[in-house]
Residue frames as a rotation matrix with the C-alpha (Angstrom) as fourth column:
UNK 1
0.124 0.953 0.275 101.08
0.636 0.136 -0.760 67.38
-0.762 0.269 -0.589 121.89
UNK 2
-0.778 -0.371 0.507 100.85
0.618 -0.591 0.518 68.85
0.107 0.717 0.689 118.39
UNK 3
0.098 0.808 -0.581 98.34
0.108 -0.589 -0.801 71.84
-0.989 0.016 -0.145 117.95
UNK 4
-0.725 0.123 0.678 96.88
0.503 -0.578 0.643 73.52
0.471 0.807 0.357 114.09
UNK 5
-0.845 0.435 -0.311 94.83
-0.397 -0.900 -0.180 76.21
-0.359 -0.029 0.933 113.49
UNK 6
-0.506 0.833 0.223 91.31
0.546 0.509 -0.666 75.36
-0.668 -0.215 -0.712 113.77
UNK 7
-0.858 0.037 0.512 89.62
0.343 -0.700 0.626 77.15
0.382 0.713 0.588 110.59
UNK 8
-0.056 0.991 -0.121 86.06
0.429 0.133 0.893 76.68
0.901 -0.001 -0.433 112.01
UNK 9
0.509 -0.174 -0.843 86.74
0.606 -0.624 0.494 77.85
-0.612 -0.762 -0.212 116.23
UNK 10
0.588 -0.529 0.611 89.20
0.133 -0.683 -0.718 80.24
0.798 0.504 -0.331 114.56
UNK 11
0.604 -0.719 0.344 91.59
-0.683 -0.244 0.689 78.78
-0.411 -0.651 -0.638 117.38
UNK 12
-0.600 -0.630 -0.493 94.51
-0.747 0.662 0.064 76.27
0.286 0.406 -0.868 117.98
UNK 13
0.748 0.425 0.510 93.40
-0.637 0.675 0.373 72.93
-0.186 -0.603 0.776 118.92
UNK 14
-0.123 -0.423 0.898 94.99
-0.321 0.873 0.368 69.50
-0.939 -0.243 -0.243 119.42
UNK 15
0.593 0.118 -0.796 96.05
-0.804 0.140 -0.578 67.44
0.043 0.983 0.178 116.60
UNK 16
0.545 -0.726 0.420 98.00
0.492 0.683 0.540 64.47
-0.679 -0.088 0.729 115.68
UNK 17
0.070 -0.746 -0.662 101.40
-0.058 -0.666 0.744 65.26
-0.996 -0.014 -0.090 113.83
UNK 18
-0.475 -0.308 0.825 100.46
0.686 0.457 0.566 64.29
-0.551 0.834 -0.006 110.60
UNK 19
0.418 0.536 0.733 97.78
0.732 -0.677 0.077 66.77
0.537 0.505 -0.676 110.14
UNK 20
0.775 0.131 -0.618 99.97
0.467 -0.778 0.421 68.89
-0.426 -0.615 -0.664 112.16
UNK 21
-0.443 -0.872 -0.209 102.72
0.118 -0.288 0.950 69.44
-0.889 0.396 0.230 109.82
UNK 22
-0.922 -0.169 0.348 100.74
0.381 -0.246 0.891 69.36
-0.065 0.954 0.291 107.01
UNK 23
-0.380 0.701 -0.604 97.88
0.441 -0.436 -0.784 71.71
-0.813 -0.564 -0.143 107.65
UNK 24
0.121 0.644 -0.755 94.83
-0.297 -0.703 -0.647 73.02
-0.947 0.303 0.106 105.83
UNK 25
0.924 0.369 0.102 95.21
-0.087 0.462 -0.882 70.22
-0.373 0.806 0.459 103.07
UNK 26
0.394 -0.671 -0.627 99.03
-0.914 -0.215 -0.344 70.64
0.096 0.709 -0.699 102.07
UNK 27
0.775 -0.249 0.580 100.59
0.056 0.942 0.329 67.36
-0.629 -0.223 0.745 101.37
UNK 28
-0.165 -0.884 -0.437 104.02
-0.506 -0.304 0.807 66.77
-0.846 0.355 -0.397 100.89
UNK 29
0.676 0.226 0.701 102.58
0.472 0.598 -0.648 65.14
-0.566 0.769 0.298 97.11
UNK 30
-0.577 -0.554 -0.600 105.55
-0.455 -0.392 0.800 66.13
-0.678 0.734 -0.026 94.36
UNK 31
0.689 0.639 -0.341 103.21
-0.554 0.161 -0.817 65.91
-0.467 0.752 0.465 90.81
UNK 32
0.226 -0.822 0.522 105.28
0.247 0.567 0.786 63.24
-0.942 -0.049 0.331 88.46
UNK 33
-0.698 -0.472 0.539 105.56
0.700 -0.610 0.372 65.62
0.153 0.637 0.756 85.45
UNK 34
-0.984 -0.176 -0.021 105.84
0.174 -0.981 0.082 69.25
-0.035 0.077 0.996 84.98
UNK 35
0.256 0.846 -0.469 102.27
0.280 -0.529 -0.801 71.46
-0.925 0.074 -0.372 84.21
UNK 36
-0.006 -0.526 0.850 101.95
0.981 0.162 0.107 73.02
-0.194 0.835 0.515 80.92
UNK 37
-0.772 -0.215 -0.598 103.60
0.288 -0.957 -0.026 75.99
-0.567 -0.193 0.801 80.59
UNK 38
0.398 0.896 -0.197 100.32
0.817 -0.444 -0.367 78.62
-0.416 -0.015 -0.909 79.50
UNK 39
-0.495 -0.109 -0.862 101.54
0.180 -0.984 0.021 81.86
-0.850 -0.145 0.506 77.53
UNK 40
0.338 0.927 -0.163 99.87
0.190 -0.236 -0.953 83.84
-0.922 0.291 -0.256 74.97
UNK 41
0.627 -0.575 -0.526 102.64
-0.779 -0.463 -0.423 83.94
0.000 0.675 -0.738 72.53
UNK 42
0.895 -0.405 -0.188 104.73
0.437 0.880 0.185 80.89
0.091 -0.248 0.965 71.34
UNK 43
0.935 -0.346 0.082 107.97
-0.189 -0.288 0.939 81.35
-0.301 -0.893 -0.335 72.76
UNK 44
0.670 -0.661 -0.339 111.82
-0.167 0.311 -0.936 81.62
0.723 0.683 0.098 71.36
UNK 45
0.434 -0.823 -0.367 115.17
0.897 0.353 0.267 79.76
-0.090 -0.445 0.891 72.69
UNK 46
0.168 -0.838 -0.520 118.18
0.264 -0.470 0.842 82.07
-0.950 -0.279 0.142 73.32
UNK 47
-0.551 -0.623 0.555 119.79
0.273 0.493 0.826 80.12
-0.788 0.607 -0.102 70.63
UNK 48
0.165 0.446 0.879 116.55
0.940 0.199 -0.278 80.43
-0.299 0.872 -0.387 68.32
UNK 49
0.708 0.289 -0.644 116.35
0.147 -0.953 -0.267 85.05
-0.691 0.094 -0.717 68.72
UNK 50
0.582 -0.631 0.512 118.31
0.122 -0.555 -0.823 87.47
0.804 0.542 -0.246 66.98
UNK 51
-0.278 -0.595 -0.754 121.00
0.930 0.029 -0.366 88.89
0.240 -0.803 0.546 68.83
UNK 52
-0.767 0.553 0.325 119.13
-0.485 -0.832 0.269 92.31
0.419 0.048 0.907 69.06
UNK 53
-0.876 0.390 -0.285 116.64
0.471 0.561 -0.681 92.19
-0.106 -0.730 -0.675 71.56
UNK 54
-0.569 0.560 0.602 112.88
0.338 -0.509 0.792 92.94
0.750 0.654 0.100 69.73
UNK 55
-0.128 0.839 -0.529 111.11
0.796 0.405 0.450 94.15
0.592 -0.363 -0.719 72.87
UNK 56
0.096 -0.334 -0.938 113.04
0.960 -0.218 0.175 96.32
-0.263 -0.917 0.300 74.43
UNK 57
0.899 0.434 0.064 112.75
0.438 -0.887 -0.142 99.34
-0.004 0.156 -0.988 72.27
UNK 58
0.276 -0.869 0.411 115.42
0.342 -0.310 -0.887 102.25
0.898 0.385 0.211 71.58
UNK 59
0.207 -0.631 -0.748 117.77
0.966 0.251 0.055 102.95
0.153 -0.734 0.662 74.69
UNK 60
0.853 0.266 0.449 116.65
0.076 -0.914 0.397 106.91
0.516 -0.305 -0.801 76.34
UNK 61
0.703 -0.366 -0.610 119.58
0.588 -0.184 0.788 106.74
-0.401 -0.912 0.087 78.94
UNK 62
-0.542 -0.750 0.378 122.39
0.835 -0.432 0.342 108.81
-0.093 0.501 0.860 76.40
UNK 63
-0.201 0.536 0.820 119.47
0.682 -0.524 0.510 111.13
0.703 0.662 -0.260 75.94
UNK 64
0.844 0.532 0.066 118.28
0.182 -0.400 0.898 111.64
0.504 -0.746 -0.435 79.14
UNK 65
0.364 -0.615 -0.700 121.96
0.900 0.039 0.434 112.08
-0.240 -0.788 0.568 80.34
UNK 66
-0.603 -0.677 0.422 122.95
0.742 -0.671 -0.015 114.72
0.293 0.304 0.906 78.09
UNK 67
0.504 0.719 0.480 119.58
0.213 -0.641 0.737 116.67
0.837 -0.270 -0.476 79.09
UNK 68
0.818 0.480 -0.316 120.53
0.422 -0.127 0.898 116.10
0.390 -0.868 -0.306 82.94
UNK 69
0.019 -0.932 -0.363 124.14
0.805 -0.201 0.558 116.71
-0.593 -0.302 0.746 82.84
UNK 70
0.130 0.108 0.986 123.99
0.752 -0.658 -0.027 119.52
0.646 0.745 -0.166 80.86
UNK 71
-0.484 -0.167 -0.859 125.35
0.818 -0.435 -0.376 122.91
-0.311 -0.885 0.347 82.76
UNK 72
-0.349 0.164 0.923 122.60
0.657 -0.660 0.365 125.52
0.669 0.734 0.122 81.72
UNK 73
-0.870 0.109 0.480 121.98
-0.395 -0.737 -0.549 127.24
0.294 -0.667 0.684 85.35
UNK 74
-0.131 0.986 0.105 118.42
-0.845 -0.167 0.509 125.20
0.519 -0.023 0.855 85.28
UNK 75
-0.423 -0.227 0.877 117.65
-0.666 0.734 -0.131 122.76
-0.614 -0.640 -0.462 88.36
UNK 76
-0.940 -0.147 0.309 117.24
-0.140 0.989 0.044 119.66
-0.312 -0.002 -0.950 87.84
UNK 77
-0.642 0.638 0.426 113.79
0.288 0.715 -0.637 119.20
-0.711 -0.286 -0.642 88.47
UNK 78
0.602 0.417 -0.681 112.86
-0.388 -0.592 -0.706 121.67
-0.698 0.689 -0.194 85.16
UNK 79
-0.586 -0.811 0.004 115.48
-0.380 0.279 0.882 120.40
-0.716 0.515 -0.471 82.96
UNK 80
-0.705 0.259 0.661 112.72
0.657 0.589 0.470 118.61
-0.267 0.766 -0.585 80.67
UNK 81
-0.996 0.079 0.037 110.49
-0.040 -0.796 0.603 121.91
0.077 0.600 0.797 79.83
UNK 82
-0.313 0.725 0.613 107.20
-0.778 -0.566 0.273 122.57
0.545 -0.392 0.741 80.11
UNK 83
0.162 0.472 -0.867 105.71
0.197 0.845 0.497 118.99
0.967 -0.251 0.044 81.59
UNK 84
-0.493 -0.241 -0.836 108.19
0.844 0.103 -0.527 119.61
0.213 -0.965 0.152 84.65
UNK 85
-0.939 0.037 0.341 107.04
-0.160 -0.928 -0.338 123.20
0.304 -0.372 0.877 85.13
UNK 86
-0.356 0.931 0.076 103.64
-0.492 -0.256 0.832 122.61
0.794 0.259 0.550 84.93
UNK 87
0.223 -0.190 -0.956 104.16
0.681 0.732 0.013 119.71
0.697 -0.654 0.293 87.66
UNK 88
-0.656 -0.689 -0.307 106.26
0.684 -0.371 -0.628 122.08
0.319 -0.623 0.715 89.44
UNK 89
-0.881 0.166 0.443 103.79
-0.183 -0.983 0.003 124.71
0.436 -0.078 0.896 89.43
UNK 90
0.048 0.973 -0.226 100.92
-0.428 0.225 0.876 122.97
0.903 0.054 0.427 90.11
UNK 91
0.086 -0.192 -0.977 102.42
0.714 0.696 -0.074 120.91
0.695 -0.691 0.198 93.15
UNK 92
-0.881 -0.431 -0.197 103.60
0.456 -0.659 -0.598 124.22
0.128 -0.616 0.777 94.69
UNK 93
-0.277 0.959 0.052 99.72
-0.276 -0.132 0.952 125.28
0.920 0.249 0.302 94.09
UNK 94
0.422 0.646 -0.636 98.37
0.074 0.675 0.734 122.88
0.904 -0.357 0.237 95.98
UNK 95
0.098 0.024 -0.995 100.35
0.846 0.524 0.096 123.10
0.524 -0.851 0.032 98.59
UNK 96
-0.929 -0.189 0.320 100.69
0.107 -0.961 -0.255 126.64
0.355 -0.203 0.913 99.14
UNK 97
-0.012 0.999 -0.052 96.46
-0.302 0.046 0.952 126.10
0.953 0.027 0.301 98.93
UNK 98
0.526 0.547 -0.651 96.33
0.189 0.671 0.717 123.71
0.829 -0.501 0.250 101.36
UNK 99
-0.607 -0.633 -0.481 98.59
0.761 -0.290 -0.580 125.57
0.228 -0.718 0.657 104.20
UNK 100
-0.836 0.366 0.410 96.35
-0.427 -0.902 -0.065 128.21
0.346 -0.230 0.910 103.68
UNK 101
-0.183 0.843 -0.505 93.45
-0.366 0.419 0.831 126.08
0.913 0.337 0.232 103.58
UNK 102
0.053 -0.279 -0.959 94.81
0.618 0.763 -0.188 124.69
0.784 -0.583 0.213 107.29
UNK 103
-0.891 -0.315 0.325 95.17
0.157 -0.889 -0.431 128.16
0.425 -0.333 0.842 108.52
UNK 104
-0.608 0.792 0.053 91.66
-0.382 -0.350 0.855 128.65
0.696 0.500 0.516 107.83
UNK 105
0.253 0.816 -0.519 90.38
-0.127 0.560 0.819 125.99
0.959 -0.141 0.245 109.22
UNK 106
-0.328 -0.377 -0.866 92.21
0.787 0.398 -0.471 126.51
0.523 -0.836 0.166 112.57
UNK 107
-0.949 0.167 0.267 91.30
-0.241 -0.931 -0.273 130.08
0.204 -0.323 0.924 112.72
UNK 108
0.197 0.980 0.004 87.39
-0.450 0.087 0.889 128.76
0.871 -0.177 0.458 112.37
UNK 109
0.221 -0.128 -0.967 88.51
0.628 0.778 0.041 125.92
0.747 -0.616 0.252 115.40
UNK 110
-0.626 -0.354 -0.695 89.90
0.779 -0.236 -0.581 128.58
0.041 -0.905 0.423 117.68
UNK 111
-0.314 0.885 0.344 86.37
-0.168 -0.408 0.897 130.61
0.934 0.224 0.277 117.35
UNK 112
-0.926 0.369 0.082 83.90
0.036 0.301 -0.953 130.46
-0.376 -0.879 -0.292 120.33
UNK 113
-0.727 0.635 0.262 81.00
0.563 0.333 0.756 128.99
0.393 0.698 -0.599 119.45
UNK 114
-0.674 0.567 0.473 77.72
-0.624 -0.780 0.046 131.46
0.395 -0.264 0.880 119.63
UNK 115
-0.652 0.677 -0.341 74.87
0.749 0.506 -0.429 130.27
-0.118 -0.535 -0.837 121.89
């Protein structure tokens, strides 16, 4: 016996095997040409571009290596000047805050309540 999923009971039930193999409307239909393709921009062959790719913008990774490889005594995670500090400082904030903040709130929990 074949079973599908029953959308309506929201169970299995009994089925024959045609609507069991192809369940919840899928049919094995193959369309006999293509869709049309849909973009918002008309589109270039390989063959038609430049050989210079116009999207991709100028190429950071020589930059950003000499920054990271650079031996100036400064970790890593500062290496790009203020942005990282400020990150850095602010993350270490918060969590310094929120340890205390946890402290706090256990010291109130281990209280006896007044009657």
């Amino acid at each position: 016996m074949y079973y599908k999923f029953s959308g309506f009971t929201q169970r299995l039930t009994g089925a024959v095997s045609s609507s069991a193999y192809n369940p919840q409307g899928l049919r094995p239909h193959i369309p006999s040409e293509s869709p049309n393709v849909i973009f918002a921009t008309p589109t270039k062959l390989v063959s038609e571009s430049n050989a210079a790719v116009e999207y991709m913008g100028a190429n950071k990774v020589p930059d950003l290596q000499r920054i990271f490889q650079a031996s100036d005594e400064i970790p890593v995670h500062l290496k790009r000047g203020v942005p990282d500090r400020l990150l850095y400082r602010t993350t270490m904030a918060l969590t310094v805050g929120g340890a205390l903040y946890c402290l706090v709130a256990l010291y109130i929990a281990a209280q006896p309540k007044n009657k």
